[in-house]
Phi, psi and omega in degrees: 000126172296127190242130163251127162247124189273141175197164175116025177258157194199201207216096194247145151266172187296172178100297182316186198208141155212161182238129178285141188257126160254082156274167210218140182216149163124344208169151178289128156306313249249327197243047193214160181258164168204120184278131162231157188210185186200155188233148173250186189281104174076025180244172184280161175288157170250129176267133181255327182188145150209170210238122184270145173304169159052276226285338191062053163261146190247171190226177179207162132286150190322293186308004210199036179230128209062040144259315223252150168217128154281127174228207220192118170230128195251342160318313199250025191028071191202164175221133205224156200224081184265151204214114181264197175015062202262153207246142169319340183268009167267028186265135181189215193203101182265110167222162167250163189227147161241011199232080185163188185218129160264095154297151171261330220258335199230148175264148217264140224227118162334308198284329164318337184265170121225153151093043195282125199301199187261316159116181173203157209271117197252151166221131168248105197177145173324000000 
């Protein structure tokens, strides 16, 4: 069974950029769709991005598209989220999922996921 940990979160001024680690122990990354999404203090969770096994085709949401890129290193079994230009309204508790489906076809949705890891926490601010 595949297991994930989230971890590369901090503390950015706007602008900045920082990158997420979802590692996976238990089973190959590679043969999982894998999601990350994120929550802010009273907001509903977001999907933020995801990666389809084997072909890596990725979907972003609208807010975070040309900022943010998901890739996928099947060497370190790990999946990574890197996020440029980053805006306060990107603060949130960043977590990943392998347990759901990732369209390329559809916008992209929390609820694509389930079972969403404890995250790790980005904050964007002066």
């Amino acid at each position: 069974q595949l297991h994930l940990v989230e971890s590369g979160g901090g503390l950015v001024q706007p602008g900045g950029s920082l990158r997420l680690s979802c590692a996976a122990s238990g089973d190959t990354v590679e043969m999982h769709d894998i999601g990350w999404s994120r929550q802010a203090p009273g907001k509903e969770r977001e999907g933020v991005s995801c990666i389809s096994q084997y072909s890596g085709r990725t979907n972003y949401a609208d807010s975070v598209k040309d900022r943010f890129t998901i890739s996928r290193d099947n060497a370190n079994n790990s999946v990574y989220l890197q996020m440029n230009n980053l805006k306060p309204e990107d603060t949130g508790v960043y977590s990943c999922s392998a347990k759901g489906f990732c369209s390329v076809y559809t916008i992209i949705a929390a609820t694509d996921f389930s079972s969403w890891g404890q995250g790790t926490q980005v904050t964007v601010s002066s």
